[in-house]
N, C-alpha and C positions, 0 to 999 in steps of 0.2 A: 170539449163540450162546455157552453157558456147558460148557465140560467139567468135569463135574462129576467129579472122581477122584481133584489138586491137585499192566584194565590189557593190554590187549595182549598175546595170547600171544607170547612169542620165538621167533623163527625159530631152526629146528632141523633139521637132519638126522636121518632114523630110518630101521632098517631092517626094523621093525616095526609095521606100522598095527593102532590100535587102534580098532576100528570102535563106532560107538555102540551100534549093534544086537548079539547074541550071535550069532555067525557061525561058522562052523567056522577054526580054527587055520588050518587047511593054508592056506587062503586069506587070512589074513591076515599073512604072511611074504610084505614085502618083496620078499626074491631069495631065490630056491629052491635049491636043490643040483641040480635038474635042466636042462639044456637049455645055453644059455649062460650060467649062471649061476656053473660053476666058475671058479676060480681064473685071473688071468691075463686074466678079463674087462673088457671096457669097459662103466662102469657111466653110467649114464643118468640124471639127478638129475629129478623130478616134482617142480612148484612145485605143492601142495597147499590145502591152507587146516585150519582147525583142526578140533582134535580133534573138537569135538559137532556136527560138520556131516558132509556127505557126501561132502565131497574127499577129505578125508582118508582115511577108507578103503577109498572106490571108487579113490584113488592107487594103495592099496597093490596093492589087489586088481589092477589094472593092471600095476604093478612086478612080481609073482610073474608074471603071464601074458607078459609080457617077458623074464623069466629062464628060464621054460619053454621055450619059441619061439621064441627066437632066437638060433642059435648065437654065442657071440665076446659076449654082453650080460647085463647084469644092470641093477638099477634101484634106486633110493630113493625117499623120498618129505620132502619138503622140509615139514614144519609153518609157515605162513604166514596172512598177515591176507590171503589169499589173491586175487582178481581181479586190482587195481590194479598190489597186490605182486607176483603172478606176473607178469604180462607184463614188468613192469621188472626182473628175474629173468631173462627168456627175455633184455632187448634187451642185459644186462651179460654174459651168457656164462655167469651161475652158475646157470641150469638149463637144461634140454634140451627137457621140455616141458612146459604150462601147463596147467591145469583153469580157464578162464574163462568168466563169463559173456556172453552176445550185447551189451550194451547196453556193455561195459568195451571188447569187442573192437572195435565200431565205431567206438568214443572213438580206439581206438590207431591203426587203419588210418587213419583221416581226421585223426589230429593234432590234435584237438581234447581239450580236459575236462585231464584230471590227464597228455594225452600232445600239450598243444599245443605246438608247432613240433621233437615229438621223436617223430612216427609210427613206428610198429613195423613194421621188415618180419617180417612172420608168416602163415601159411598155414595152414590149416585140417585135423587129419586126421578133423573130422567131428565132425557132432553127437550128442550121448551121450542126454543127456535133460532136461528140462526143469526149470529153479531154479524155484519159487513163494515168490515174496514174502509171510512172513508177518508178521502184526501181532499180536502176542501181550500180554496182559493179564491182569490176574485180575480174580476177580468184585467185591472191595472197592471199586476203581476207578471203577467207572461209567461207561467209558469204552465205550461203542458206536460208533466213529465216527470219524476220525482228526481232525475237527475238536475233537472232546471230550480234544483231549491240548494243547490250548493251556493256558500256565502249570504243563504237569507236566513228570514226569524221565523224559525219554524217552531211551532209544538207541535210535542210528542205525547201529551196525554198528561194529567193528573201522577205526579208521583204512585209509585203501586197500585197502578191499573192494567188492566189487558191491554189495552190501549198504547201504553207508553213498553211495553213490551214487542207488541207486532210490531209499532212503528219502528222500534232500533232494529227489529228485524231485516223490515221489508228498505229502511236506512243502508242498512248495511250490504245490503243484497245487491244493491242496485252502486257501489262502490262508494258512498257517503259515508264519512268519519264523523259520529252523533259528535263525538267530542271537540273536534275541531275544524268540520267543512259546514258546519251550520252555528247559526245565533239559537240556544236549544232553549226553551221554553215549554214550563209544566202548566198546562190547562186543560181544565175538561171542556166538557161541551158547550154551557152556556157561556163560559169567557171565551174560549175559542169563538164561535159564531160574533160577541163582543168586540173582539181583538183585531177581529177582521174587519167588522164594522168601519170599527174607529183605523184601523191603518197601521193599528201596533206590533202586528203579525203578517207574515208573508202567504202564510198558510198553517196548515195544523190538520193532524189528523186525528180523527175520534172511530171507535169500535161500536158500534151499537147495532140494535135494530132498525126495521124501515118503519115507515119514518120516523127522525130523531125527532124530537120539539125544537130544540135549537135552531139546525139548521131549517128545518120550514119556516121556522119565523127568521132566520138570514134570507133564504132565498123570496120571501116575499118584499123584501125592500129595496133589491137592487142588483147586482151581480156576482152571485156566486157562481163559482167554478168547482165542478166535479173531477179530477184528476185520475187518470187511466192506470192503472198500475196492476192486473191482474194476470200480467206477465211473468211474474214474481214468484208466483204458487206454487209451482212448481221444484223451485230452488229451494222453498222455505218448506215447502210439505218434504224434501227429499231429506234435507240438511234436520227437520225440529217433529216432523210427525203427518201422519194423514191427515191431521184437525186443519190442515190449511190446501183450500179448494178454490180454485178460482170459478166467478161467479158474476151476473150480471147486477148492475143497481138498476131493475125496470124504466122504462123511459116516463117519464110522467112522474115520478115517485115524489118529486119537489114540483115547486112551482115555478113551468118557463125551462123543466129540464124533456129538451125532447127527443133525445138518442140515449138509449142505455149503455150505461159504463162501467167497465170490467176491472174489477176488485177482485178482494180477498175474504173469503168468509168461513166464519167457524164456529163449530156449534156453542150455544150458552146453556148451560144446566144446572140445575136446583142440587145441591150439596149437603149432608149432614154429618156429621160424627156418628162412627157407625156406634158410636154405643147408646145412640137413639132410640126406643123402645120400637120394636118390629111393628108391634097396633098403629104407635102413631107414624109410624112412615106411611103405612098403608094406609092409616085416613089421610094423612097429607098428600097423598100423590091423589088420591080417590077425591080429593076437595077441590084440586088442580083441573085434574082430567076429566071430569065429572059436570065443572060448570067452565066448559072453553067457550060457548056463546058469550055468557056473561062477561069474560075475562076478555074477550076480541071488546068489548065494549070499553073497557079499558086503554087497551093497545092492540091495532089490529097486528105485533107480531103475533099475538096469542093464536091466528088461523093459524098458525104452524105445530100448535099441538096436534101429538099423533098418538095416541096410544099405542097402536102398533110397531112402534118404532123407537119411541123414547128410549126404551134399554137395553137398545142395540149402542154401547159405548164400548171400543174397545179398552182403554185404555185407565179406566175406572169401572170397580165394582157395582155393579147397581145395586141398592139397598137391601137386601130384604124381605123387605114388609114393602118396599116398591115392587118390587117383582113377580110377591102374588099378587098385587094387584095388575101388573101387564097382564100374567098368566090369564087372569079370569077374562080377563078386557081382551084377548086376541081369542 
């Protein structure tokens, strides 16, 4: 399926998310001047991921609804190679809370992958919405197929992201040797869509929500390629966990993409140390699930919040002080 239309970021503190999509202002400020946001407050640090994905400013848009809503609090949003990085973030005490995906968080709870013999204690304030694994290409390529990327330059994601995780996965699945059947390269999203751009990359794949920023703004300038690969899910949900479902990318989702294509997806959830105070879990989830209009103004993955649903996770405890708040909310 053809759309036809064409280094590691540093970790940073910001009190500003800049969202890929054109979103209104008010919602993309950080901490607010309203609620617990004045002066004197206890600010809350958000381990995010980068700029042309959708942590970052579904972060922010988070952080302002924290600043509104809860007296005595305000919030940031931490720019990060996000998953791997955020949890190890949550377990050193330099953030408060995480944006991870399912398949990183299972690695942390069970002490296994990038968190063997150093499990995280972390608990759940709930599932937000679904990452979809995409395989992006252009038309020059010729590359239908994840097996047709043996011998090229592919990224696999930003060092310690979910990203660079599934892709060695869904690599390996399909008989590719990350180490020596590919030219391997660490990019997120905005260098990736870059990379390809410019012709420096074969392809690459990024984890995110619909739509990414990145890729909208590839696919409006000329020919990207969406890449099939939700054959995979199967083998990978069998061999690593439920957290991996195969699933459509809607037809339309980009610009010029008009057949929906079948991927890998898995849930993204809000994370904290459970030695979080139970009040503020339950206003942070209540500041979440409370304003999902607002926050769909942000990113419209945010229509994927569900109150009813969010702490159904098997494989992580849900918080708490998240949990009376489901409880009250179903």
């Amino acid at each position: 399926m053809t759309i036809r239309s064409r280094s590691i970021p540093q970790r940073r503190t910001v009190r500003i998310a800049i969202a890929a999509l054109a979103v209104p202002a008010l919602f993309l400020t950080a901490c607010s001047d309203g609620g617990g946001a004045a002066g004197g407050s206890t600010a809350l640090s958000i381990a995010a991921g980068g700029t042309g994905g959708v942590y970052y400013p579904l972060g922010g848009g988070i952080a302002t609804m924290i600043g509104n809503d809860i007296e005595g609090y305000s919030a940031t949003v931490q720019e990060t190679n996000a998953s791997v990085d955020n949890l190890l973030l949550i377990q050193t005490g330099a953030a408060d809370l995480a944006l991870v995906v399912g398949d990183v968080v299972s690695d942390a709870v069970d002490g296994v992958g990038s968190f063997a013999d150093n499990p995280a204690d972390i608990c759940s304030l709930g599932n937000l919405y679904n990452n979809y694994m995409q395989l992006v290409t252009s038309s020059g390529t010729g590359i239908e197929s994840v097996e047709d990327m043996k011998g090229l330059r592919v990224s696999v994601g930003s060092p310690s992201s979910a990203t660079e995780v599934g892709a060695v996965r869904i690599l390996e699945a399909a008989g590719i040797n990350v180490e020596t059947d590919i030219d391997r390269r660490q990019l997120g999203a905005a260098e990736t869509a870059d990379a390809l751009r410019d012709g420096t990359i074969d392809a690459g794949f990024w984890s995110g929500g619909l739509p990414t920023g990145a890729l909208v703004d590839y696919a409006s300038t000329g020919d990207m390629v969406l890449v099939n690969f939700g054959e995979y899910a199967d083998a990978l949900a069998t061999e690593f966990g439920a957290y991996y479902v195969e699933q459509d990318i809607p037809a339309n989702t980009y610009e010029g993409q008009t057949e929906a294509v079948s991927v890998i997806v898995s849930p993204n959830l809000l994370v904290a140390s459970n030695d979080m105070d139970e009040t503020l879990q339950e206003q942070i989830t209540a500041a979440i699930f409370d304003n999902k209009e607002a926050l769909i103004q942000v990113h419209p993955a945010a229509e994927e919040l569900d109150a009813a649903t969010a702490g159904n996770v098997p494989y992580i405890t849900t918080c708490a002080g998240a949990q009376t708040y489901f409880d009250q909310a179903s």
